[in-house]
PDB file with SEQRES, HELIX, SHEET and CRYST1 records, atoms N, CA, C and O in Angstrom:
SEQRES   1 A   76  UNK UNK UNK UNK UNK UNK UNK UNK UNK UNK UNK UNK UNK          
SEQRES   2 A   76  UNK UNK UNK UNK UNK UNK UNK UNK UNK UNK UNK UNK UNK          
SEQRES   3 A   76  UNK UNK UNK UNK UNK UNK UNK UNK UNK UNK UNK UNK UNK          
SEQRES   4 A   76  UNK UNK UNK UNK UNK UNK UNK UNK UNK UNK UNK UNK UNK          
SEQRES   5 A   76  UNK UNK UNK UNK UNK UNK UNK UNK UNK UNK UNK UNK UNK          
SEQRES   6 A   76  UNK UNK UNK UNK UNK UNK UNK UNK UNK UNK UNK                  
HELIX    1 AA1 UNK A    3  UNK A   17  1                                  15    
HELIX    2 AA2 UNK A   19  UNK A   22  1                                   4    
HELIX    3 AA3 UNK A   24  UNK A   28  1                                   5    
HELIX    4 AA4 UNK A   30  UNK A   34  1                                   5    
HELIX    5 AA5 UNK A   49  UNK A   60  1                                  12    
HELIX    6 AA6 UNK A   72  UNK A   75  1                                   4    
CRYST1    1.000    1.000    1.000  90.00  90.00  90.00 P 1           1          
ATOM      1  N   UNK A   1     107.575  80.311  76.201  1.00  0.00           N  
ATOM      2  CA  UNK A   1     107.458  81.658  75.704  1.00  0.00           C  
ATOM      3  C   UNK A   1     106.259  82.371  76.327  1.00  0.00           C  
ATOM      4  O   UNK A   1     106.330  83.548  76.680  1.00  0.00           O  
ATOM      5  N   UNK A   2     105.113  81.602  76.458  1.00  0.00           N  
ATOM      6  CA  UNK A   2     103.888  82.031  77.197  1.00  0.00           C  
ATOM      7  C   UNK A   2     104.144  82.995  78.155  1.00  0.00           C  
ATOM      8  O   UNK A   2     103.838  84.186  78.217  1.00  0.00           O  
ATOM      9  N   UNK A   3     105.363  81.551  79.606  1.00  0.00           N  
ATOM     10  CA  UNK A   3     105.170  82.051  80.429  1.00  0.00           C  
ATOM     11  C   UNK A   3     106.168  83.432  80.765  1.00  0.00           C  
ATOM     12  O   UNK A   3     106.095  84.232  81.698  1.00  0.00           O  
ATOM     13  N   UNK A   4     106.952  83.372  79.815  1.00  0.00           N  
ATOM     14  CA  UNK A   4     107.732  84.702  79.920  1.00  0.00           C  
ATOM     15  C   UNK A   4     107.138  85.886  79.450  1.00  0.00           C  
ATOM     16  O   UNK A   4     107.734  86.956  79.324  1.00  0.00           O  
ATOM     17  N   UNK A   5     105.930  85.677  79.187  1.00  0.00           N  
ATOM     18  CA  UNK A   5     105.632  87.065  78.609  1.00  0.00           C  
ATOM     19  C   UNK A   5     104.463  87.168  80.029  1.00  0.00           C  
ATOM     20  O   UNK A   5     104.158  88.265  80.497  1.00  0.00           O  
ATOM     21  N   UNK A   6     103.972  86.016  80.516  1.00  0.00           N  
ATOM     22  CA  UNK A   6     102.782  86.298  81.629  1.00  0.00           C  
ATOM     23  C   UNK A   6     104.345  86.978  82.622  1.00  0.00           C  
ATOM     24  O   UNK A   6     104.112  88.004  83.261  1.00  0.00           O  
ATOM     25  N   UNK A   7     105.544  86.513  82.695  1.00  0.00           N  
ATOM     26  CA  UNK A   7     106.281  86.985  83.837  1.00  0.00           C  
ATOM     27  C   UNK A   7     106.689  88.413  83.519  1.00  0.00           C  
ATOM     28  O   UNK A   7     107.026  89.084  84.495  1.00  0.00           O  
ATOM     29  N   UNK A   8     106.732  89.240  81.823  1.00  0.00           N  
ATOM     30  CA  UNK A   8     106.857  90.243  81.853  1.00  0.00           C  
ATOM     31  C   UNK A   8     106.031  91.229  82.145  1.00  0.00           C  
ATOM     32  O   UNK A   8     106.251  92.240  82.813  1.00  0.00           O  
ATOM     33  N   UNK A   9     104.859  90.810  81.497  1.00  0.00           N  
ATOM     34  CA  UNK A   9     103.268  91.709  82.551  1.00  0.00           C  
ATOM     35  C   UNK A   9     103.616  91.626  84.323  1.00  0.00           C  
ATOM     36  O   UNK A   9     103.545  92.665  84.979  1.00  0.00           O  
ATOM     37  N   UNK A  10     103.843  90.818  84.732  1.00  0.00           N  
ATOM     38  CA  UNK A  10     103.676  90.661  86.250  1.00  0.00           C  
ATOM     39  C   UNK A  10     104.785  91.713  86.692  1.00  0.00           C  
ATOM     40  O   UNK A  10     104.717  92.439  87.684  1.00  0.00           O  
ATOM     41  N   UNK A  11     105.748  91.657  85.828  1.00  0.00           N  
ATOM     42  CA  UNK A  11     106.517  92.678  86.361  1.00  0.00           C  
ATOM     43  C   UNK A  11     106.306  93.928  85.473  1.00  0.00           C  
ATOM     44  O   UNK A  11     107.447  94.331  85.696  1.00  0.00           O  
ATOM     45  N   UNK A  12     106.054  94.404  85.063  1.00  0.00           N  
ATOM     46  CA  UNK A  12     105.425  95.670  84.453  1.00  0.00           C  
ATOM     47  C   UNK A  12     104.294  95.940  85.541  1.00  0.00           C  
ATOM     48  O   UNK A  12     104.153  97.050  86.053  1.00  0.00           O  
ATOM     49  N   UNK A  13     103.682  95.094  85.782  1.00  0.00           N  
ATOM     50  CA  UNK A  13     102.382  95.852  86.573  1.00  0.00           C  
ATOM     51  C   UNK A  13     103.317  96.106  88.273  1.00  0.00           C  
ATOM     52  O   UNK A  13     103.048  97.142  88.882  1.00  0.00           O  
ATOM     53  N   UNK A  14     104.197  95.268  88.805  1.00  0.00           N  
ATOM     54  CA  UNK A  14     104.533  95.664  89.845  1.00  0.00           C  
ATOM     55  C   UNK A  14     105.468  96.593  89.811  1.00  0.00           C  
ATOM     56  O   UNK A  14     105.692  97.105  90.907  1.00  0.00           O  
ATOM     57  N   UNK A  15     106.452  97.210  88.404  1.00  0.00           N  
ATOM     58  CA  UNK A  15     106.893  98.260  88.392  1.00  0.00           C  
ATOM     59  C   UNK A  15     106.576  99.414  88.383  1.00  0.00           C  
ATOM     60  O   UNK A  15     107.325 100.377  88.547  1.00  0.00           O  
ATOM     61  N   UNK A  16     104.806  99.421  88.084  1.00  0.00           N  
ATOM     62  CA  UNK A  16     103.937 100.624  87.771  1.00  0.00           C  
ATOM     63  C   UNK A  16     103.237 100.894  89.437  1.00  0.00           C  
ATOM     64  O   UNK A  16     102.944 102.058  89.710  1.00  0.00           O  
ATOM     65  N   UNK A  17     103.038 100.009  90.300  1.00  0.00           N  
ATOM     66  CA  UNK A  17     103.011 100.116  91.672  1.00  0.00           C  
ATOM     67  C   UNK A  17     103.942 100.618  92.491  1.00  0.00           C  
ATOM     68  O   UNK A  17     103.807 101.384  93.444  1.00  0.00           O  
ATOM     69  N   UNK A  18     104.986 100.075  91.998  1.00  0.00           N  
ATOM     70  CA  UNK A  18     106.165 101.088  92.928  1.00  0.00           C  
ATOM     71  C   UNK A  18     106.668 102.334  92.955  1.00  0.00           C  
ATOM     72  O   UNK A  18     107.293 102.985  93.792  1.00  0.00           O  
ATOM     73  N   UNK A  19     106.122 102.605  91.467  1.00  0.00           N  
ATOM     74  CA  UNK A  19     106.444 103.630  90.913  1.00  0.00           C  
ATOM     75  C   UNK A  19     104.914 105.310  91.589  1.00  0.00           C  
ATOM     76  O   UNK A  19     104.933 106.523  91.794  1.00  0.00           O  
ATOM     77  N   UNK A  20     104.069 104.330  91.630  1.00  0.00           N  
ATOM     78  CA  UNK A  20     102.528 105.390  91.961  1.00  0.00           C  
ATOM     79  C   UNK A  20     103.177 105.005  93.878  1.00  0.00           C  
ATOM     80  O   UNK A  20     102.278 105.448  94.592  1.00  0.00           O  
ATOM     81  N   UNK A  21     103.980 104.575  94.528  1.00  0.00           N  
ATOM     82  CA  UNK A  21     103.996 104.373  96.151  1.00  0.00           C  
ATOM     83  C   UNK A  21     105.367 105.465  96.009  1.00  0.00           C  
ATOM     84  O   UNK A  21     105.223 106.482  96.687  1.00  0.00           O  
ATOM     85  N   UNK A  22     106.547 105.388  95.292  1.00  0.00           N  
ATOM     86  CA  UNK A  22     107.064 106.621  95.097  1.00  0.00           C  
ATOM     87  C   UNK A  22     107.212 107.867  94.827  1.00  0.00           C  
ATOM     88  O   UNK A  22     107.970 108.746  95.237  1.00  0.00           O  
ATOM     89  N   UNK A  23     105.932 107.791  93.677  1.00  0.00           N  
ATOM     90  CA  UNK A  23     105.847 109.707  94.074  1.00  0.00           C  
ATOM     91  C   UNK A  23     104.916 110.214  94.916  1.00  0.00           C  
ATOM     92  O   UNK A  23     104.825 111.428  95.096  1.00  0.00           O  
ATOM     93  N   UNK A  24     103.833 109.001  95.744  1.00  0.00           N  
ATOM     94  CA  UNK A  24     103.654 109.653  96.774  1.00  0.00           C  
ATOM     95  C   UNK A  24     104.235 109.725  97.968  1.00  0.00           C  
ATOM     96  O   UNK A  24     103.889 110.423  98.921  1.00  0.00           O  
ATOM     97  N   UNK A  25     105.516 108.663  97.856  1.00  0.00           N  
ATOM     98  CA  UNK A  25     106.340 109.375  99.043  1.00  0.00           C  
ATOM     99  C   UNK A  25     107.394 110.786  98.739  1.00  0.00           C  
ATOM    100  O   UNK A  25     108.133 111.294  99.582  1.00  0.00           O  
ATOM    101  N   UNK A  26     107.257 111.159  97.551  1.00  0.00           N  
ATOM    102  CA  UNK A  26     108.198 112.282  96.962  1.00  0.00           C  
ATOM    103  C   UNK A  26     107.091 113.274  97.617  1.00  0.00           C  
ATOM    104  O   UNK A  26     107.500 114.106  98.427  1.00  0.00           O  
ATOM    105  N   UNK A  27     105.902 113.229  97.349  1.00  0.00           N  
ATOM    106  CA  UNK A  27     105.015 114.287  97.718  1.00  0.00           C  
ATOM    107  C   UNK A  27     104.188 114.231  99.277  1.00  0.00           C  
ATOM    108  O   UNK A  27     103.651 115.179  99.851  1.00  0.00           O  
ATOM    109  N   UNK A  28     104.263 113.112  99.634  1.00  0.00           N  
ATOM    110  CA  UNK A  28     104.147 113.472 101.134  1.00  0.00           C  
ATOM    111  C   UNK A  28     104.111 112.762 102.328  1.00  0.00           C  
ATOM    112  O   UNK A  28     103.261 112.576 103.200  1.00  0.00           O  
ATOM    113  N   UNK A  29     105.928 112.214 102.025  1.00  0.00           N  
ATOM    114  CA  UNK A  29     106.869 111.748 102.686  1.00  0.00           C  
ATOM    115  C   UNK A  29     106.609 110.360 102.705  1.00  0.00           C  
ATOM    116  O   UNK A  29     105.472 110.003 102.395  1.00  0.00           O  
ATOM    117  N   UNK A  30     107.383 109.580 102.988  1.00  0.00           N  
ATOM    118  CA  UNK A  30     107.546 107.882 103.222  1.00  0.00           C  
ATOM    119  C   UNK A  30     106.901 107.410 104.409  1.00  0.00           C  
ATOM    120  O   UNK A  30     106.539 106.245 104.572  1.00  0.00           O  
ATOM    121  N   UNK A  31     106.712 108.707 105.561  1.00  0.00           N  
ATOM    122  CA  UNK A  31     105.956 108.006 107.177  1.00  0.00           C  
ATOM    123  C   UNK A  31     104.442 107.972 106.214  1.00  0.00           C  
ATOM    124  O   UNK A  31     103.887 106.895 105.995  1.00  0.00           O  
ATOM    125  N   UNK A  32     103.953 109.121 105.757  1.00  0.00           N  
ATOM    126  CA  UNK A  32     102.680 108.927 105.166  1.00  0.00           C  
ATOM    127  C   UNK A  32     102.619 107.699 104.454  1.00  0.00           C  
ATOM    128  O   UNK A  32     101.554 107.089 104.551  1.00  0.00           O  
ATOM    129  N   UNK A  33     103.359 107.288 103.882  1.00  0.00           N  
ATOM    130  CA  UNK A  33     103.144 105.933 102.896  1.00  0.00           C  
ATOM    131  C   UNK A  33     103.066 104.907 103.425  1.00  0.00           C  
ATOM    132  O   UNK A  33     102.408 104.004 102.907  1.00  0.00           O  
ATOM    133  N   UNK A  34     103.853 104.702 104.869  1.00  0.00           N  
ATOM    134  CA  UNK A  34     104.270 103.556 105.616  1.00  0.00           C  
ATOM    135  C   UNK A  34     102.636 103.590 106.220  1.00  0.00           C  
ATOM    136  O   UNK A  34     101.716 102.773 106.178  1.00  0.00           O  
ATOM    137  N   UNK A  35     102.783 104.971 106.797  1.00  0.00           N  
ATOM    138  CA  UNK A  35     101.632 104.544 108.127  1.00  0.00           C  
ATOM    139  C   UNK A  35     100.499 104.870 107.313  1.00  0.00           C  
ATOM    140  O   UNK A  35      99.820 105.726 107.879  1.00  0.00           O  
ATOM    141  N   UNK A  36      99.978 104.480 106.079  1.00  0.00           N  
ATOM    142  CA  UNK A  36      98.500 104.251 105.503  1.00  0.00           C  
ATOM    143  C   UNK A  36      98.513 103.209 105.750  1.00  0.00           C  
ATOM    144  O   UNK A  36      97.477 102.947 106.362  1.00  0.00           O  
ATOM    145  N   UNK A  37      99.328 102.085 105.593  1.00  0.00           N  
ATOM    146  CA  UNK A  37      99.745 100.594 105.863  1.00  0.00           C  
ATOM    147  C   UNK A  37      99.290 100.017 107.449  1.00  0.00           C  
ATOM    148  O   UNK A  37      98.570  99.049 107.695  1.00  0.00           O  
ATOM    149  N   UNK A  38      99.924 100.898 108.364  1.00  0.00           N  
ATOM    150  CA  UNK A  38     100.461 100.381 109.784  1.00  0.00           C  
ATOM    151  C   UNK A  38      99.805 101.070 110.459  1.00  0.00           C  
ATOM    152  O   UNK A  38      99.621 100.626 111.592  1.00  0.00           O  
ATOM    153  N   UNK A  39      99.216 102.299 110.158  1.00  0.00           N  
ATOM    154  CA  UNK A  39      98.281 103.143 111.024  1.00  0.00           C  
ATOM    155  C   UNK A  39      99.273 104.152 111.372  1.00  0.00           C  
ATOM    156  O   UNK A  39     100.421 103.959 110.973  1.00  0.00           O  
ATOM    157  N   UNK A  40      99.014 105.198 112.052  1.00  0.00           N  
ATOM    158  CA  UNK A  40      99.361 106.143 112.828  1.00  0.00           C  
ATOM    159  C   UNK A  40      99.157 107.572 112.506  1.00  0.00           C  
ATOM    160  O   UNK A  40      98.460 107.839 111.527  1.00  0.00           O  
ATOM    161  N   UNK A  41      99.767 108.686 113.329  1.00  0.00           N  
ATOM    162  CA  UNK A  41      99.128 109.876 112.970  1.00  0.00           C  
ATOM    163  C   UNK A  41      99.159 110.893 111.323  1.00  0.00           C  
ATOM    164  O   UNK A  41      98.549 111.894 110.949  1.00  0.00           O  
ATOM    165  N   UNK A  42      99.964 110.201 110.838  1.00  0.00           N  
ATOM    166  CA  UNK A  42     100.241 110.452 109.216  1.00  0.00           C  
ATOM    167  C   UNK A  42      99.104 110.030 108.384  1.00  0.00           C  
ATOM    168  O   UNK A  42      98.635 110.863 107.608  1.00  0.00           O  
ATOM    169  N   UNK A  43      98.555 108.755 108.443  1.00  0.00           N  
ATOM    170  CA  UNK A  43      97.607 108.007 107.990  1.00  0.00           C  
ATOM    171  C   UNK A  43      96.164 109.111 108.541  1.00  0.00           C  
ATOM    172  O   UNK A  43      95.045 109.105 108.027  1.00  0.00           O  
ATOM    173  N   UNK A  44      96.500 109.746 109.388  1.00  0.00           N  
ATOM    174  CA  UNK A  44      94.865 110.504 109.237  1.00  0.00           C  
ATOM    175  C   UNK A  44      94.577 111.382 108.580  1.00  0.00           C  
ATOM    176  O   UNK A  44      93.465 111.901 108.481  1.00  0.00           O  
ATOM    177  N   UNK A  45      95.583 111.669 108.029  1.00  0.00           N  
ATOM    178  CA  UNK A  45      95.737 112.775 106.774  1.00  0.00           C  
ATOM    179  C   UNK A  45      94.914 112.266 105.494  1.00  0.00           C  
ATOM    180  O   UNK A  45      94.205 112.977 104.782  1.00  0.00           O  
ATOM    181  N   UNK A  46      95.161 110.840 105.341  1.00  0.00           N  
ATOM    182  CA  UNK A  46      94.612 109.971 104.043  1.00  0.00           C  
ATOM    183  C   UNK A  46      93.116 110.008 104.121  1.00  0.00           C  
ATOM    184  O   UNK A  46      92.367 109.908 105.093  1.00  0.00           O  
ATOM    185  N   UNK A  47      92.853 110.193 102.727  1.00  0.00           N  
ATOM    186  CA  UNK A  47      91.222 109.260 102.873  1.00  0.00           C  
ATOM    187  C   UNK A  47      91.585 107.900 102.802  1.00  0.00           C  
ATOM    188  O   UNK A  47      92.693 107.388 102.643  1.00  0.00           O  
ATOM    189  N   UNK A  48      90.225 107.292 102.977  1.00  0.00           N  
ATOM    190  CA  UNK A  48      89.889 105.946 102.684  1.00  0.00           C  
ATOM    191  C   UNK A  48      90.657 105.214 101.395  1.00  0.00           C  
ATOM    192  O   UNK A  48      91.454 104.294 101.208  1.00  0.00           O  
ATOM    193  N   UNK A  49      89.754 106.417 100.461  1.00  0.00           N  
ATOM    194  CA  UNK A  49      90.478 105.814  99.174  1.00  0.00           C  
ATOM    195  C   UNK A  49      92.082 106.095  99.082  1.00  0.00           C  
ATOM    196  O   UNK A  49      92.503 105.021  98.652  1.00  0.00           O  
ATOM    197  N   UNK A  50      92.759 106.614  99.185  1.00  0.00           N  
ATOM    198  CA  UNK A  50      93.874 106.829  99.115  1.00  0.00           C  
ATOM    199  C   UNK A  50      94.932 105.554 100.532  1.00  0.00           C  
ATOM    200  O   UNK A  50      96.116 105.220 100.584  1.00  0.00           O  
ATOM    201  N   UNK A  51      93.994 105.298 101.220  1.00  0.00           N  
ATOM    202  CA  UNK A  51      94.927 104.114 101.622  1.00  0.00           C  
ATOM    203  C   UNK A  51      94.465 102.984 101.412  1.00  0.00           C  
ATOM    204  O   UNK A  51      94.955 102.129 102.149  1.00  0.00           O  
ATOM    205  N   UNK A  52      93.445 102.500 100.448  1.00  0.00           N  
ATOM    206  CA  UNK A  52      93.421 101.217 100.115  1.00  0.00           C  
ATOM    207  C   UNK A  52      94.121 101.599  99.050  1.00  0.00           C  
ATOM    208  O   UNK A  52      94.817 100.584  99.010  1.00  0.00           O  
ATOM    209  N   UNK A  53      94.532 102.276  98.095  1.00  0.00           N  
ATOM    210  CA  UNK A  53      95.280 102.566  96.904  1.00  0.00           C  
ATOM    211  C   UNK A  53      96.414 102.274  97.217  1.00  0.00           C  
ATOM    212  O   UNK A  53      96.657 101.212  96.645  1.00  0.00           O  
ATOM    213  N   UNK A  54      97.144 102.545  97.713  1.00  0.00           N  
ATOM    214  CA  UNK A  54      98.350 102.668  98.871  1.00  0.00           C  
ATOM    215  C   UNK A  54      98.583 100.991  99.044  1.00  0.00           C  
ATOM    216  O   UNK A  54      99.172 100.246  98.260  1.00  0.00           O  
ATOM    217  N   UNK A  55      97.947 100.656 100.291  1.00  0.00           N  
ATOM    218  CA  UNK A  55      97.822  99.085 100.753  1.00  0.00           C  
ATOM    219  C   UNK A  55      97.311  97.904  99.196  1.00  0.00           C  
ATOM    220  O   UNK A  55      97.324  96.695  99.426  1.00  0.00           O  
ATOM    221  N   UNK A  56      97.022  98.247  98.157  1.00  0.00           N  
ATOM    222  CA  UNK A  56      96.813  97.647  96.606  1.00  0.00           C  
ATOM    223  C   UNK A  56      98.466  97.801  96.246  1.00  0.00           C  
ATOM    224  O   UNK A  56      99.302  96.908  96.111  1.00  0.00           O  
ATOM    225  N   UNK A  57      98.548  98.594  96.189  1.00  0.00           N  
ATOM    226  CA  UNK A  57      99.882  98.769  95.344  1.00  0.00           C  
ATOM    227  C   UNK A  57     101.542  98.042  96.000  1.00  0.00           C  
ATOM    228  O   UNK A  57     102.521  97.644  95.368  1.00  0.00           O  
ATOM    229  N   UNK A  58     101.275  98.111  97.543  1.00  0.00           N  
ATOM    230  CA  UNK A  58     101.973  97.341  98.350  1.00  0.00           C  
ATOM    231  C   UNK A  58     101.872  96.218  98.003  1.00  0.00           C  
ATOM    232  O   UNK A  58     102.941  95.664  97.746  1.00  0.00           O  
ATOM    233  N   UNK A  59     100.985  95.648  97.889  1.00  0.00           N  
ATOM    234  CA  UNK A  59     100.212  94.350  97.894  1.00  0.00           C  
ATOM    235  C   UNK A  59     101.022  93.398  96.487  1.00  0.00           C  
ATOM    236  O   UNK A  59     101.634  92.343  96.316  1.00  0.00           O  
ATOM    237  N   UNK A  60     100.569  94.501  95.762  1.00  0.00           N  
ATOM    238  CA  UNK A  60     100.701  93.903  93.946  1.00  0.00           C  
ATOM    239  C   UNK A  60     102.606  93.734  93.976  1.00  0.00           C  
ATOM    240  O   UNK A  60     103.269  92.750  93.648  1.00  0.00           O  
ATOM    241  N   UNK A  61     103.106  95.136  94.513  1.00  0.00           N  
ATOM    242  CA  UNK A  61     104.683  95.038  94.363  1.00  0.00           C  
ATOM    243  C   UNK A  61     105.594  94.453  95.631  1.00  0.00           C  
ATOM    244  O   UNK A  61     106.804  94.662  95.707  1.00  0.00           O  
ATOM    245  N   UNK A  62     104.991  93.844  96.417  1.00  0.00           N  
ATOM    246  CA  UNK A  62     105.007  92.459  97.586  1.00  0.00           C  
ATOM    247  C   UNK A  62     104.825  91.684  96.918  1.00  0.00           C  
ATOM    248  O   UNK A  62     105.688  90.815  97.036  1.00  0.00           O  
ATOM    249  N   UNK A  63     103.874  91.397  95.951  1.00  0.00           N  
ATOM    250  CA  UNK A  63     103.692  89.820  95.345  1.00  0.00           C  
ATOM    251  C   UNK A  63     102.771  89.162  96.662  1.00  0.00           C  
ATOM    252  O   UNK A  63     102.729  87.933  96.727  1.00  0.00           O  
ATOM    253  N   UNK A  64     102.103  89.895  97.613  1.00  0.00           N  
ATOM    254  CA  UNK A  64     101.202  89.357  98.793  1.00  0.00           C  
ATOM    255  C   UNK A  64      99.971  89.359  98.614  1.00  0.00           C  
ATOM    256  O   UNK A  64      99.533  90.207  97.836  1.00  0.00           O  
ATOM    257  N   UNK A  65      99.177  88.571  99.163  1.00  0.00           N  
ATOM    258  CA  UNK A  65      97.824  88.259  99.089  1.00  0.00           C  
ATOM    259  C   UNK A  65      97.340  89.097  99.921  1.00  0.00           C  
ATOM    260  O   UNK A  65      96.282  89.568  99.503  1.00  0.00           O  
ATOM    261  N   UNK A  66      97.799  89.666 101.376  1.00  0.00           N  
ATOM    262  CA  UNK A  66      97.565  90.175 102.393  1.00  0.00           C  
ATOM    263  C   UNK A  66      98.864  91.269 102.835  1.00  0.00           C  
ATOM    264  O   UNK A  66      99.923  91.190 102.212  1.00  0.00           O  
ATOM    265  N   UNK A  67      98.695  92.304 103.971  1.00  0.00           N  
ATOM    266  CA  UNK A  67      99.711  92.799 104.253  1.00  0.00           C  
ATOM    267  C   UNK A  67      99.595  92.939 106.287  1.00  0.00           C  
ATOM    268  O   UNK A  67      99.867  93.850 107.069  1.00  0.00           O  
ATOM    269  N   UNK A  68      99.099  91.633 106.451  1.00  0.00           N  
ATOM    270  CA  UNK A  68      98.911  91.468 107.910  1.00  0.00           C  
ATOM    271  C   UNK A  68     100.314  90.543 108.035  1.00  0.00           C  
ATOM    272  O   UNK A  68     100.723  89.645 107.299  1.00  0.00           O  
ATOM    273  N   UNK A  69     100.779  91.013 109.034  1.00  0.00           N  
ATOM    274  CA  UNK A  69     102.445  90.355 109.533  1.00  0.00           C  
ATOM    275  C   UNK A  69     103.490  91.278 108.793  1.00  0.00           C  
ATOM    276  O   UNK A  69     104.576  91.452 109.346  1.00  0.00           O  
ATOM    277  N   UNK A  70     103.270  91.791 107.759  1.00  0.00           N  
ATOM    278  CA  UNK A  70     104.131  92.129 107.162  1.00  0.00           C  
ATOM    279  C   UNK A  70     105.457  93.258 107.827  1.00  0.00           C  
ATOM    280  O   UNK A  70     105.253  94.306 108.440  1.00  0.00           O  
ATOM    281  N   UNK A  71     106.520  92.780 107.549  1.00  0.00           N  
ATOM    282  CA  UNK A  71     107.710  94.092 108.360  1.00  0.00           C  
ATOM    283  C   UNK A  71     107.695  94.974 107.895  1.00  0.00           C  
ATOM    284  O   UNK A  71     107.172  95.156 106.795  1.00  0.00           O  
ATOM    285  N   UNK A  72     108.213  95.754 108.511  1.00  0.00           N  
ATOM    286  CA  UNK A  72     108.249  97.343 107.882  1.00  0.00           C  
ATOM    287  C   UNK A  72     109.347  97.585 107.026  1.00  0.00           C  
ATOM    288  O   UNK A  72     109.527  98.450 106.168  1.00  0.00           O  
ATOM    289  N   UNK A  73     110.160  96.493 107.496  1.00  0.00           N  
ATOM    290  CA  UNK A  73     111.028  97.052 106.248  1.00  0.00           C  
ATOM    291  C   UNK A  73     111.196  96.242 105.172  1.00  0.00           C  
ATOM    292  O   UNK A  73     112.308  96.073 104.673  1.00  0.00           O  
ATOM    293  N   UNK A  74     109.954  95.587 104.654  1.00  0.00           N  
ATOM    294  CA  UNK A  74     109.775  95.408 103.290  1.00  0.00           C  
ATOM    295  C   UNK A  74     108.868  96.713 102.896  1.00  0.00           C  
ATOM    296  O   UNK A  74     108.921  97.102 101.729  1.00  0.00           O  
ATOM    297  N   UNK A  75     108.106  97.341 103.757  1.00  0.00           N  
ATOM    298  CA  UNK A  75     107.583  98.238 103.078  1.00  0.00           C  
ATOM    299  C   UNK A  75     108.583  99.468 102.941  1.00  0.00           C  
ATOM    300  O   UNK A  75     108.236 100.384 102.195  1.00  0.00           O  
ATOM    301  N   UNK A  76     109.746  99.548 103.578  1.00  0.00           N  
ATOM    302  CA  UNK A  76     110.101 100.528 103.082  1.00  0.00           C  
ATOM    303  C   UNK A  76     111.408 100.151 101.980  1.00  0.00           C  
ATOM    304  O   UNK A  76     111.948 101.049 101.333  1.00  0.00           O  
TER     305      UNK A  76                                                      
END                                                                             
């Protein structure tokens, strides 16, 4: 019973990540979201803080420790 309730937090918190990486791709677009991740000319738009926020929330709703190797199309 424990561990089903530690597995319902884990997924509550990674539903609340996907959910803050979706409306900022509603508000300014999915290349911005990707390339805070991967780099490129979208990502210079971001601050700092806004792409470690970004690359956290990937992270948490990946279930990854890291997001080096990672494909692109798990991030999208």
């Amino acid at each position: 019973m424990e561990n089903d309730a530690e597995e319902l937090e884990r997924e509550k918190t990674r539903m609340i990540a996907k959910a803050s990486l979706r409306r900022l791709a509603a508000s300014h677009g999915q290349s911005y979201v990707i390339e805070c991740v991967t780099g490129g000319p979208n990502s210079l738009k971001a601050t700092q803080q806004e792409k470690e926020e970004i690359r956290k929330n990937f992270r948490v709703a990946l279930e990854l420790d890291t997001l080096e190797g990672v494909d692109i199309n798990q991030l999208i």
